[in-house]
C-alpha positions in Angstrom: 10.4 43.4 -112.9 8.9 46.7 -113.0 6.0 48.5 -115.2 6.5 51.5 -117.1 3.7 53.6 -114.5 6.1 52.4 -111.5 7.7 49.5 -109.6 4.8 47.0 -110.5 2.8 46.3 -113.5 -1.3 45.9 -113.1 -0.6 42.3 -112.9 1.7 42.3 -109.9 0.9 42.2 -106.0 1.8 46.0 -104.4 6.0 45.3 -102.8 6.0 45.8 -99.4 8.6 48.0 -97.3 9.6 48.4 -94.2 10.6 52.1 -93.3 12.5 52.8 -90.0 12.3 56.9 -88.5 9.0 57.0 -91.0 7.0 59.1 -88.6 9.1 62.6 -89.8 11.7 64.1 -92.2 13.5 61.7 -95.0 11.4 58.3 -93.3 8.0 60.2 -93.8 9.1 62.1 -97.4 10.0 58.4 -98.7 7.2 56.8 -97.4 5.2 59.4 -99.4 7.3 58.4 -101.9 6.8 54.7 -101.9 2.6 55.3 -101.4 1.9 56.7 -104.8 3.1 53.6 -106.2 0.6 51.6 -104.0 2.9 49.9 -102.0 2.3 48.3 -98.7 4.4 50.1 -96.0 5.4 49.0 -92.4 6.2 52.4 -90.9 8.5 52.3 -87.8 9.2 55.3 -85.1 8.7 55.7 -81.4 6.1 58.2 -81.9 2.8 57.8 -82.0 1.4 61.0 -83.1 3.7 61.3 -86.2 3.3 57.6 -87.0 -0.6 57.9 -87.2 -0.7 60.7 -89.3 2.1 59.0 -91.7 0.0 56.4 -91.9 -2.6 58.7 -93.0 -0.9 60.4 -95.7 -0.2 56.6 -96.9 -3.7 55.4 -97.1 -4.3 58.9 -98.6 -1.8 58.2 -101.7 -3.1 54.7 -102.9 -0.6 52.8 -100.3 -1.4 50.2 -97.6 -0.1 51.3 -94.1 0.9 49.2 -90.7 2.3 51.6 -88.6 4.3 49.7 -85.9 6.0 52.0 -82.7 9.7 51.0 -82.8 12.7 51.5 -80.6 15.3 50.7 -83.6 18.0 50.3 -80.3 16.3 47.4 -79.0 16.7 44.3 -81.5 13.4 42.7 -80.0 11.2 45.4 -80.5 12.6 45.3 -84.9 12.5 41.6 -85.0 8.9 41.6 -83.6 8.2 44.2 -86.1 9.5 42.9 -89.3 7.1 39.5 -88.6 4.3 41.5 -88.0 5.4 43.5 -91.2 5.7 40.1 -92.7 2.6 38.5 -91.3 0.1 41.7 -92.2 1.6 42.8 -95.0 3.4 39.7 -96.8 7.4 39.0 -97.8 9.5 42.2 -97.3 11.3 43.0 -100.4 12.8 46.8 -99.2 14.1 47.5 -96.1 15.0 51.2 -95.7 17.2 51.9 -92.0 16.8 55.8 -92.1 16.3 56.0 -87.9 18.7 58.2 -86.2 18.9 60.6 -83.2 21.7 62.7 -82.0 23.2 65.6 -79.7 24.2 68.5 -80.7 27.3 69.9 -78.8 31.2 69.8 -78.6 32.5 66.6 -77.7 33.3 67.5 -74.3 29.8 68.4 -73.7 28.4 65.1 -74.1 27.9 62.6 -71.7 28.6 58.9 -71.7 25.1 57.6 -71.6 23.9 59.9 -74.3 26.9 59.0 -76.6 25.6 55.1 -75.6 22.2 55.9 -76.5 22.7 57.8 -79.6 25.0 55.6 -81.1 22.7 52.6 -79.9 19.5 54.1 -82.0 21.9 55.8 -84.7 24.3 52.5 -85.4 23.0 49.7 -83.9 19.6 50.5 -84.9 21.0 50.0 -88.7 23.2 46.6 -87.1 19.2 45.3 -85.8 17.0 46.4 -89.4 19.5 44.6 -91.7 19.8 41.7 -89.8 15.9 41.3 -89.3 15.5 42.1 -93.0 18.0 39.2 -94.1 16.0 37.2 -91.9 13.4 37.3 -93.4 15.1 38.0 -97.3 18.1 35.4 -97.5 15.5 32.2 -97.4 13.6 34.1 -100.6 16.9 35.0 -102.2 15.2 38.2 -102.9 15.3 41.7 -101.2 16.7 44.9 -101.1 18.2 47.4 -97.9 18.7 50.7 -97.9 20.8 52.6 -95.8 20.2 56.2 -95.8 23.5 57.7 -95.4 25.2 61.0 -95.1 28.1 63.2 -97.0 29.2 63.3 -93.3 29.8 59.2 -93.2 32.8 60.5 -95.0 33.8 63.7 -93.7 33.0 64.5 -90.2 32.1 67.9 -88.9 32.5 69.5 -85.3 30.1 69.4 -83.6 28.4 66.7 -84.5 30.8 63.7 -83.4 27.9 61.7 -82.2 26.3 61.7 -85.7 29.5 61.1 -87.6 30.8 58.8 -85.8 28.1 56.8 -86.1 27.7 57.0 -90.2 31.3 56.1 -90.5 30.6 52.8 -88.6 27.3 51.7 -91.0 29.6 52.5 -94.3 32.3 50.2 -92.6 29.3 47.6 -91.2 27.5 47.6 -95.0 30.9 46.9 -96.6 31.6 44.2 -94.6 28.1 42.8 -94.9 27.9 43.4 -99.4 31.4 41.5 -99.2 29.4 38.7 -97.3 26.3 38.6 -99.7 28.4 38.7 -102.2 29.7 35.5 -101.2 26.9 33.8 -101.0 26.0 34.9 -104.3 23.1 35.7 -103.3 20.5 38.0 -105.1 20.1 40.6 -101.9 21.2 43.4 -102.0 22.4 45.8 -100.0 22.8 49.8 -101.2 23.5 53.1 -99.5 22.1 56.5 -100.1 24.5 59.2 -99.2 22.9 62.8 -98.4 23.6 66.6 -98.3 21.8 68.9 -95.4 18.3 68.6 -95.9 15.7 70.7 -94.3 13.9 68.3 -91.7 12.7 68.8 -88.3 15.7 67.4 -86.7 17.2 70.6 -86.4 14.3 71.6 -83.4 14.0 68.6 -81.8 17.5 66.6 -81.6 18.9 67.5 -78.2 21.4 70.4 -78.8 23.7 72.3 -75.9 24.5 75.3 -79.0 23.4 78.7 -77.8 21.9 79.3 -80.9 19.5 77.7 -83.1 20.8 74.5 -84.9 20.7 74.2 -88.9 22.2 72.1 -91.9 25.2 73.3 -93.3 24.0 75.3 -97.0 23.1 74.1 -99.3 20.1 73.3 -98.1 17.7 70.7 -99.8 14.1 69.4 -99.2 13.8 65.9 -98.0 12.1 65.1 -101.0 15.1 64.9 -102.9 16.2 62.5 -101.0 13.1 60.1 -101.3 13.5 60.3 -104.9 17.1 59.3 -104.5 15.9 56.0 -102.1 13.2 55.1 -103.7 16.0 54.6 -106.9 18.5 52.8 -105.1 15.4 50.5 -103.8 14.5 50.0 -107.7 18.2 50.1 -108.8 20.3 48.5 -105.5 23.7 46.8 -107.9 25.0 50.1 -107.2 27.2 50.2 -104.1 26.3 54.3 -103.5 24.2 57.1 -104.5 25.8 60.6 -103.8 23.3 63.1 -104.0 23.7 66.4 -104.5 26.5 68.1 -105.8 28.2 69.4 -102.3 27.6 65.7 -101.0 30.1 64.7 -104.3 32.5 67.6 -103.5 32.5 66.7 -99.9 33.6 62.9 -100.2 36.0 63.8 -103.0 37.7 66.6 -100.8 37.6 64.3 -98.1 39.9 61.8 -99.5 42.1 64.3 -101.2 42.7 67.2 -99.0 41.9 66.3 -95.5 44.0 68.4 -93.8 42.8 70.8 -95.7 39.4 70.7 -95.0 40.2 69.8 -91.1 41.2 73.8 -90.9 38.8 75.2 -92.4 36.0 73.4 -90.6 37.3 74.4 -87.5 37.3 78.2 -88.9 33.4 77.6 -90.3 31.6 74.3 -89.2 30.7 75.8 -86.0 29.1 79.3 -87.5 27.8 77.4 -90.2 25.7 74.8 -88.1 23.9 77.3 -86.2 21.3 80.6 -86.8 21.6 84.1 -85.5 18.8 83.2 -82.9 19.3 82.1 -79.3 18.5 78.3 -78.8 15.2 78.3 -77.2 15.2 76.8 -73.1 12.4 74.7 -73.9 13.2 73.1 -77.4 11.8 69.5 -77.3 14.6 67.0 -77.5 14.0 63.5 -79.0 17.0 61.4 -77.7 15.4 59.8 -74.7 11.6 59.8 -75.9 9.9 61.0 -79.2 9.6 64.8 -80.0 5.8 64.1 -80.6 4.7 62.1 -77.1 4.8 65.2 -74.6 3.8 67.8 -77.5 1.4 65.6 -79.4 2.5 67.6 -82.3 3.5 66.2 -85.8 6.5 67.3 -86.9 6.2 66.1 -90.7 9.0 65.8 -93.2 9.8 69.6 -93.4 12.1 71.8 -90.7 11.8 75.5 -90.5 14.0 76.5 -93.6 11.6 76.1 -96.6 12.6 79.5 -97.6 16.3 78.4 -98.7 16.0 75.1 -99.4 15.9 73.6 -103.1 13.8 70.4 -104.3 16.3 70.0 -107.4 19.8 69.1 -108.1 21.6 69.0 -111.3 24.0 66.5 -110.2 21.0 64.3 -108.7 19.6 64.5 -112.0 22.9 63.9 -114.2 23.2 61.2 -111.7 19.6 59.3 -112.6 20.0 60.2 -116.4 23.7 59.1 -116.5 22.8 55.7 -119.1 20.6 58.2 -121.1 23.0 60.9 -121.4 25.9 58.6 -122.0 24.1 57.1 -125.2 23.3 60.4 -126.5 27.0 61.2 -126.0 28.0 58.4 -128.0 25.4 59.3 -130.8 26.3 62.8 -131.3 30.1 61.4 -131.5 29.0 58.6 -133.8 27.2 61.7 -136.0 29.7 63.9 -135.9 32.5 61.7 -136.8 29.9 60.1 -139.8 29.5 63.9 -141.3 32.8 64.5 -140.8 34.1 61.3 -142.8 30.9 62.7 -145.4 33.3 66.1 -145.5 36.7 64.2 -146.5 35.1 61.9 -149.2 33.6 65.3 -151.1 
């Protein structure tokens, strides 16, 4: 199915994707990602500012670009997109639900509507992009979606109920939709891509009621890493998960084996660890009623403001994408080591 220079050979039309929150952090690293191998991309975000210059950087890389503004909470405004996705662009074959906003604040400190409209973009926006992509993928019996996911759809955090809550329902959703596929023995497939804290613009434009600063928890990684990590699970989607990074793997594990535990000291360190020694500025944009970009005409990009900490490598990533290679070089050196061995006994 695919070349050895990418996902396509020479001989093969560019695959087309469909990229929800692609004007800024993981949606506009992984459409970068997809562009270099000359894919065509439906980009959809609210914004228009980021969304143009996304677009840009696509055309830039070798890829084809329909940028399409998108409200993720309104199922019209995806179904409408992914036919003119399909229409412009041609059959979908990945389908990446990466859209999310949130509030930062104790629970108590939230109100109802924006717990409604969070969890409308955050949740249901996943609930309205898989069910236009199967639209469009179950009469093909071909296609692949992507749910970018979190370490924190397994272990939630305080101060961030909104968010958590909401990952926890699309890992229960997904489940419940593989089991279905699965079923119909179909060949779609669905896949999630679980991820540590990354260093995206989130952190200054997500509505927040902390007195300081927002940030990811450490370690902190580069968005990047987690477009190489989608970009595999679009390529490689029979496995249920990718964890990536190696606190992402220690989080889910701990999770399930010492909750209590990790209930007490969260509530000694999540809410220290969450924020910067700076006061939280009165005029921070917030993006949960209206893009970041629309009042400021600003583009955000795919990086936040901790590039000085943040790492573009992880070993476990790594050991995780190498994992066939390094298990048949495993059984090698076993297989030559118990051969020279059985050469020693027979001297």
């Amino acid at each position: 199915m695919y070349g050895k220079g990418g996902w396509m050979s020479r001989h093969q039309h560019p695959r087309v994707a469909v990229v929800t929150g692609a004007s800024g952090g993981v949606g506009r690293a992984t459409v970068r990602r997809f562009a270099r191998n000359g894919m065509r991309i439906a980009l959809l975000a609210r914004g228009l500012t980021g969304l143009q210059a996304a677009a840009d950087e696509v055309r830039a890389a070798g890829g084809v670009a329909l940028p399409i503004q998108t409200d993720v909470a309104d199922y019209r405004q995806v179904e409408a997109a992914a036919a003119q996705a399909a229409a412009e662009l041609g059959p979908i074959d990945v389908w990446v639900n990466n859209a999310f906003t949130t509030v930062f604040a104790p629970f108590t400190e939230i109100t109802p509507e924006e717990y409604r409209r969070a969890t409308e973009v955050t949740y249901l926006g996943y609930v309205h992009g898989t069910m236009a992509a199967l639209r469009h993928m179950l009469p093909r019996d071909s296609g692949t979606i992507v749910q970018v996911g979190s370490a924190l759809a397994y272990r939630s955090i305080p101060l961030q109920s909104v968010y958590c809550g909401a990952k926890h329902a699309i890992v229960g959703f997904t489940e419940s939709v593989r089991c279905e596929l699965l079923h119909r023995k179909t060949r779609v497939r669905v896949t999630m891509v679980h991820l540590p804290g990354l260093n995206t613009p989130q952190f200054d434009w997500v509505l927040s009621r902390l007195r300081r600063h927002p940030r990811p928890v450490p370690p902190v990684y580069q968005p990047e890493l987690a477009a190489r990590a989608i970009e595999r699970a679009a390529r490689q989607p029979r496995r249920r998960e990718y964890w990536v990074g190696g606190v992402t793997v220690a989080t889910i594990i701990g999770s399930r084996t010492i909750p209590a535990l990790l209930d007490r000291y969260l509530a000694r360190t999540g809410f220290s660890a969450q924020q910067t020694g700076e006061p939280s500025s009165p005029v921070r944009p917030a993006n949960l009623w209206q893009p970041a970009d629309s009042p400021s005409g600003w583009d955000f990009g795919a990086h936040g403001s901790f590039d000085d900490e943040s790492h573009r490598f992880s070993v476990q990533e790594w050991l995780s994408e190498h994992r066939a290679a390094l298990a048949a070089g495993t059984l090698l050196v076993g297989a030559a080591t118990a051969a020279a061995g059985a050469v020693r006994r027979h001297r």
